[in-house]
Structure formats: C-alpha cells, structure tokens
C-alpha positions as CSV (number, residue, x, y, z in Angstrom):
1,X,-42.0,-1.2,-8.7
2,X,-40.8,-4.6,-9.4
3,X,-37.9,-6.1,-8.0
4,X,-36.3,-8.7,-9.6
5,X,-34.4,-10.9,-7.0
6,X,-31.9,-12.1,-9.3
7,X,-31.0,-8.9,-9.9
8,X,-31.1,-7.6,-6.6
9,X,-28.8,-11.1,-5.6
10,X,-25.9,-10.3,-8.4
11,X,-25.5,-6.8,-7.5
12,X,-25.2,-7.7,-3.6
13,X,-22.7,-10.2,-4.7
14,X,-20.8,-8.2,-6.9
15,X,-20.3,-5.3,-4.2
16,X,-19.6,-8.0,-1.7
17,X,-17.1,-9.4,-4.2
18,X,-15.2,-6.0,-4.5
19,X,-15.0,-5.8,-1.0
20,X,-13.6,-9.1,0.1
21,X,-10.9,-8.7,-3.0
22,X,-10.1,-5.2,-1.8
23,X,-9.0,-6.5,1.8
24,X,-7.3,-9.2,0.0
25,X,-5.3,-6.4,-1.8
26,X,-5.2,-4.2,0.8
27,X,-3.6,-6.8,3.7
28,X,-2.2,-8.7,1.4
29,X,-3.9,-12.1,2.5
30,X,-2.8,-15.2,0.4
31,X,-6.3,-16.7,-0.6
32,X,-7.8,-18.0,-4.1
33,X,-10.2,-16.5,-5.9
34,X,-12.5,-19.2,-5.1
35,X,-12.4,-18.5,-1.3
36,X,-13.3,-14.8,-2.3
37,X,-16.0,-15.9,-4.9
38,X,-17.3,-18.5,-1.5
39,X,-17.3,-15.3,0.8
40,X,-19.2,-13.2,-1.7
41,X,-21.9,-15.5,-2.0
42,X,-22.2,-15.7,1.5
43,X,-22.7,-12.1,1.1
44,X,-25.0,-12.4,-1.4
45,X,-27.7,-14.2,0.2
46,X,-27.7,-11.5,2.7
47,X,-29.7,-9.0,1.0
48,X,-32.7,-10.9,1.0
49,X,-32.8,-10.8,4.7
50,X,-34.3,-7.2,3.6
51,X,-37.5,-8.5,2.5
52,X,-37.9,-10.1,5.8
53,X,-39.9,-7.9,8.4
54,X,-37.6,-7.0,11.5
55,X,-36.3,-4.2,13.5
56,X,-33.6,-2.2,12.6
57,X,-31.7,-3.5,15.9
58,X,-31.8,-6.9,15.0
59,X,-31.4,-6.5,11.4
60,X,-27.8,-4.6,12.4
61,X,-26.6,-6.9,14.5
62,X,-27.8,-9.6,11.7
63,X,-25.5,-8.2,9.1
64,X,-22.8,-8.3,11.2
65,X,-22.7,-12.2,12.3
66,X,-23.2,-12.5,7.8
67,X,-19.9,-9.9,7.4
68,X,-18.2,-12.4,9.9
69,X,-19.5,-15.8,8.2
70,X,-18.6,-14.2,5.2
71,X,-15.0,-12.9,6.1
72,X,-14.2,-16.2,8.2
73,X,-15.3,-18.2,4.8
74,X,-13.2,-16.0,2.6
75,X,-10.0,-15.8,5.2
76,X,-10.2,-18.7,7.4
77,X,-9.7,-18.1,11.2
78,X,-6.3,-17.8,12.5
79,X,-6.7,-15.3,16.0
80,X,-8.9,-12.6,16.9
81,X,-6.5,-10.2,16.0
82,X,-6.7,-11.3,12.0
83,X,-10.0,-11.8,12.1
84,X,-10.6,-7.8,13.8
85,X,-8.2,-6.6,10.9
86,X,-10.0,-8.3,7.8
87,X,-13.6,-6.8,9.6
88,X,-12.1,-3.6,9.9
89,X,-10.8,-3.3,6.4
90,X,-13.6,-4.4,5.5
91,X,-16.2,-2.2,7.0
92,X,-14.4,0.8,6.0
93,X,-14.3,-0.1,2.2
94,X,-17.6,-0.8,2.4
95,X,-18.1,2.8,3.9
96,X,-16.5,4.4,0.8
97,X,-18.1,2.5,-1.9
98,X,-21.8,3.0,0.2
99,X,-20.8,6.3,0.7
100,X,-20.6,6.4,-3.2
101,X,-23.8,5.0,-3.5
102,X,-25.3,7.4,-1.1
103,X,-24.2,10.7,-2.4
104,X,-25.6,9.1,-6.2
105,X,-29.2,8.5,-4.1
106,X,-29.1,12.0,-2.6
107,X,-27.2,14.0,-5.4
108,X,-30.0,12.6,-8.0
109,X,-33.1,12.1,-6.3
110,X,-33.1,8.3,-6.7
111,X,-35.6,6.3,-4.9
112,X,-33.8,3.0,-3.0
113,X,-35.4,0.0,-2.7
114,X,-32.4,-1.7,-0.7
115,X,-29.4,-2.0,-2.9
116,X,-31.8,-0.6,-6.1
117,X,-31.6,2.9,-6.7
118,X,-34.2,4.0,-9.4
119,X,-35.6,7.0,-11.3
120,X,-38.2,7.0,-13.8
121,X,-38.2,3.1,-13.8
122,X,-34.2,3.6,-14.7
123,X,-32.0,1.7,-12.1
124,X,-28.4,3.1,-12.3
125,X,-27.0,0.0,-10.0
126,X,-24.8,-1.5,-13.1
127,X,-23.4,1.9,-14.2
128,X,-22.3,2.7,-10.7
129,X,-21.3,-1.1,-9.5
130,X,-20.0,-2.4,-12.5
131,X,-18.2,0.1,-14.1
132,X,-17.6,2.8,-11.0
133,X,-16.7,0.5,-8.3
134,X,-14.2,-1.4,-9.6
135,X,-12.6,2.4,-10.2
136,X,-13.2,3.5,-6.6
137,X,-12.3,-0.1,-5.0
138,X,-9.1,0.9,-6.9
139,X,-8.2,4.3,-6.3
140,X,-9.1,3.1,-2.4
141,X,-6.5,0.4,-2.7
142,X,-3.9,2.0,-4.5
143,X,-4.3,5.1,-1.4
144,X,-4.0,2.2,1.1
145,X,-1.2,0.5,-0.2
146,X,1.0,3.7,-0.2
147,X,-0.2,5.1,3.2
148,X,0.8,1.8,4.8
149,X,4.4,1.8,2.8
150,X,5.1,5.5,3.5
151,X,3.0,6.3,6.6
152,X,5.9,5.0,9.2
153,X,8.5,7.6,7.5
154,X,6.1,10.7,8.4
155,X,7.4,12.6,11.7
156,X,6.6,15.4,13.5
157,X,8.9,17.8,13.7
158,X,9.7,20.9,16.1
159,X,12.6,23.5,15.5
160,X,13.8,26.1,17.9
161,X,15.6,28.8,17.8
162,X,16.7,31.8,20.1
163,X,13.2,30.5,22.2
164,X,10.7,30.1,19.2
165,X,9.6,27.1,18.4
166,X,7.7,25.5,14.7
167,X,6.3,23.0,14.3
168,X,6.9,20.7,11.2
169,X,6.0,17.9,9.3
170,X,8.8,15.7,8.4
171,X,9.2,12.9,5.8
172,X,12.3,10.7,6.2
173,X,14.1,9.9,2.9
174,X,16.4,6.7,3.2
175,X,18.3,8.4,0.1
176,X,19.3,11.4,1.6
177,X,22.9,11.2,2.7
178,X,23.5,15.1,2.8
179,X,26.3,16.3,5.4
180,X,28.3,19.3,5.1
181,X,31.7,18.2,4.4
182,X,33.1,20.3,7.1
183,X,31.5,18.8,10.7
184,X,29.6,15.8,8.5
185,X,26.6,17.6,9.7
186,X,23.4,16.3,8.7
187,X,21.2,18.4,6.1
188,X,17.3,18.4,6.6
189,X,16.0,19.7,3.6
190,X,13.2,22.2,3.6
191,X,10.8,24.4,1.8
192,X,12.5,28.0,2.5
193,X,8.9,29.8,2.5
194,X,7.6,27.6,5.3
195,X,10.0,28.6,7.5
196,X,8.8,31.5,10.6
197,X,12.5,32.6,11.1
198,X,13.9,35.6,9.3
199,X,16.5,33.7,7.2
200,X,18.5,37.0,7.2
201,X,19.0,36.9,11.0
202,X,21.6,33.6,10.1
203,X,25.0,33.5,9.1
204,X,24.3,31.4,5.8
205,X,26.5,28.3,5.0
206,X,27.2,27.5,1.9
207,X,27.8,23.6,1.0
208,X,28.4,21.7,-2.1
209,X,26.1,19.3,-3.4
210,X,25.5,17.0,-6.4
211,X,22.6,17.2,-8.6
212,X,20.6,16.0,-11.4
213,X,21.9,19.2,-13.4
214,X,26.0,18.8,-11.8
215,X,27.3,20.8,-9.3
216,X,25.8,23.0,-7.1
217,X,25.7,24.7,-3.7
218,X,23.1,24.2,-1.0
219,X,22.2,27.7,1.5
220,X,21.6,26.0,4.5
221,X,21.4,27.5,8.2
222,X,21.8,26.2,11.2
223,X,19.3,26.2,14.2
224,X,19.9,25.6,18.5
225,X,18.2,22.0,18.3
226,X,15.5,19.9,16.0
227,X,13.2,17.4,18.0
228,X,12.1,14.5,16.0
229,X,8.9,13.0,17.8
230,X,9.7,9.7,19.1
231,X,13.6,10.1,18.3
232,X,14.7,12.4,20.3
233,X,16.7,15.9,19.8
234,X,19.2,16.7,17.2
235,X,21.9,20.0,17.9
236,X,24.1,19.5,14.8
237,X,22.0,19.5,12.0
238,X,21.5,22.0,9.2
239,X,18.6,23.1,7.1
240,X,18.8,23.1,3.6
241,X,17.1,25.7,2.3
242,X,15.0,24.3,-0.8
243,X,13.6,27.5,-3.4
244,X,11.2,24.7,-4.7
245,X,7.9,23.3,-3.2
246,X,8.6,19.7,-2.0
247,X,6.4,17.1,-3.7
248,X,5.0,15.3,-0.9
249,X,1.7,15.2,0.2
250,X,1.6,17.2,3.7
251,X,5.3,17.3,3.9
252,X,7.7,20.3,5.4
253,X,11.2,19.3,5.1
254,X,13.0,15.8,4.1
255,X,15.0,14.1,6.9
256,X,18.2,12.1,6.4
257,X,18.3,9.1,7.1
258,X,21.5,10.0,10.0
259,X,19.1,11.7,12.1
260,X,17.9,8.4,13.0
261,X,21.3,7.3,14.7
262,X,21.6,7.8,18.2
C-alpha cells in the first residue's frame, strides 16, 4: 500500500487540531487560534516518528514529551498544576475521538497503517476526521461544559424514617423557594414512585403552590431527618411528592436552595 506522507501529516494535524481546540473549549483557556494552529503542528510532525524503527517503550514515552511540547506551545507554561490539567483534558479527548477510530477499525475490518485506516485501497480517514470528529469533539464538549456547570449541585442524599434508611440522588435547584406556609418548612421535591416508604403510612400535608398552569396544591409528607452528604442533617423538611418523572439525568428529588443554610 502506498502511503502518502502529506496525507498521513494533514490528518495527524487535523486530529491534533481538534484536540488542542477542544481543551481550549473545554477549560476555557484564553489563546489565539494561531497558538492552537502552532501546537497542532507540533503535533503533526509527530506521526512520522512511526516510520522510524523503535520499541514500543520508547516510542510511548516519545509521544508523551511531543503531547507536552505541543500543549506547552499551544498554552504557554504557567505551574504544574495548569500544565497537568491541559495534559489531562487532553489525553482523555484523545481517548474518545481514538476510541472512535478504533471501534470504525474493528467494526469494519479496516487495515491501519498508523493513523490510515483502509479497505479495498479505500481510506475512510476524511469521512471519519473531517466530517465525524468535529461532531464528536462537539458533543464531547458540549457534555463537558455542562458536567462541570451542574456537577457541584449533585448530592447524595439519605432519608430515614421509623429506622429505614434510602438512599437518594439529589440535585439542588437555586430556584426552588418551596416552604409550607405554616412552619416555612423547606420542600424537597421528589419522584413519588422512587420512594421505599408506604406513602399511606403518612399523615399527608397538603400545601399551596404556584404553577405554570395557576394554583395548585402540593401532597407532601414529612420524614424523621434527611442527610445531605457534606451538609449535614435536616429534621424539618418535607417531601413534595411529584406524580411526574423529574427531568434530570440520574436525579431523585430537587433540593431547595434553604437546605443549604445552617
């Protein structure tokens, strides 16, 4: 097979170009498109390193001291601790755009020739780099972006009552303000069929809420104590008994915000 090494050269750079903008989305890092372009054609001379004869040892531990070079021309040095995050980040994008690659190779029988994957003379690196990369490197950010915005609101939650104990997971909405007008209780919402109690074994209180659709009143119940992982316990709360599935990835029951306060 023939290997053309201009090819082989704007392929490497292009992938390495996805990567190094996908940090750059992904921690936010204020550099130019020309530092990223720089880093990528650091990159990009790498992959002729693969025509050179060595052992897999030294051809690891090669790569690496190129993905540093690279990231170090793309983001500049400021501490170790930057410079560990951008080689994190970018190791594990790499990982799930190789990992694309990969499953492509093993899914369709492909030959590789390093970065050339080919069947029947056909090499499908531009439709998967150039037109399903960008789509992953997207999706992969876009995931990114909103675990880091919403991750530090998920909690682990535990509810006991009479002696039994569930565990739940918790999501905690800045917008909910709930409190039964009576002892300005808080109210955790949550999705009624997750619950292991037997909701007829509580006296059910009844408490008037606004919504969407105008007036309307909330069943809630109220347990011996809620524990909040890393917040501590709560006695006087309530559970808002939701007839809907809530909307959140992974998520139990909706915290207020005042179960935060001391």
């Amino acid at each position: 097979m023939k290997i053309y090494l201009d090819v082989v050269f704007f392929l490497n750079f292009f992938f390495d170009f996805l990567l190094l903008m996908t940090v750059k989305l992904l921690l936010r890092r204020n550099v130019s498109i020309w530092s990223i372009l720089s880093g990528a054609m650091v990159g990009g001379f790498s992959i002729f390193f693969l025509f050179i004869k060595m052992n897999s040892i030294t051809l690891f531990f090669l790569k690496v001291i190129i993905s540093i070079v690279m990231l170090l021309v793309t983001f500049g040095y400021r501490d170790i601790r930057y410079t560990a995050r951008n080689f994190l980040y970018l190791y594990s994008t790499s990982m799930v755009l190789g990992g694309a690659l990969y499953y492509l190779n093993t899914e369709f029988s492909y030959k590789q020739e390093g970065l050339v994957f080919y069947h029947n003379g056909l090499s499908i690196n531009f439709i998967v780099l150039i037109i399903l990369s960008p789509i992953i490197t997207y999706l992969y950010w876009k995931q990114g972006i909103y675990l880091k915005q919403n991750y530090h609101h998920y909690y682990e939650v535990i509810l006991e009552h009479h002696g039994v104990k569930q565990k739940v997971n918790g999501f905690l909405d800045t917008g909910n303000h709930l409190v039964d007008p009576y002892q300005k209780r808080p109210i955790v919402l949550i999705d009624k069929k997750k619950l292991i109690y037997d909701i007829n074994e509580f006296q059910m209180i009844l408490v008037p809420i606004d919504t969407a659709n105008g007036h309307s009143l909330l069943s809630c119940i109220k347990i011996d104590t809620m524990e909040i992982t890393g917040v501590g316990k709560r006695k006087k709360v309530l559970l808002g008994l939701m007839e809907d599935k809530i909307h959140i990835d992974g998520i139990d029951c909706i915290l207020s915000e005042k179960m935060m306060e001391g």
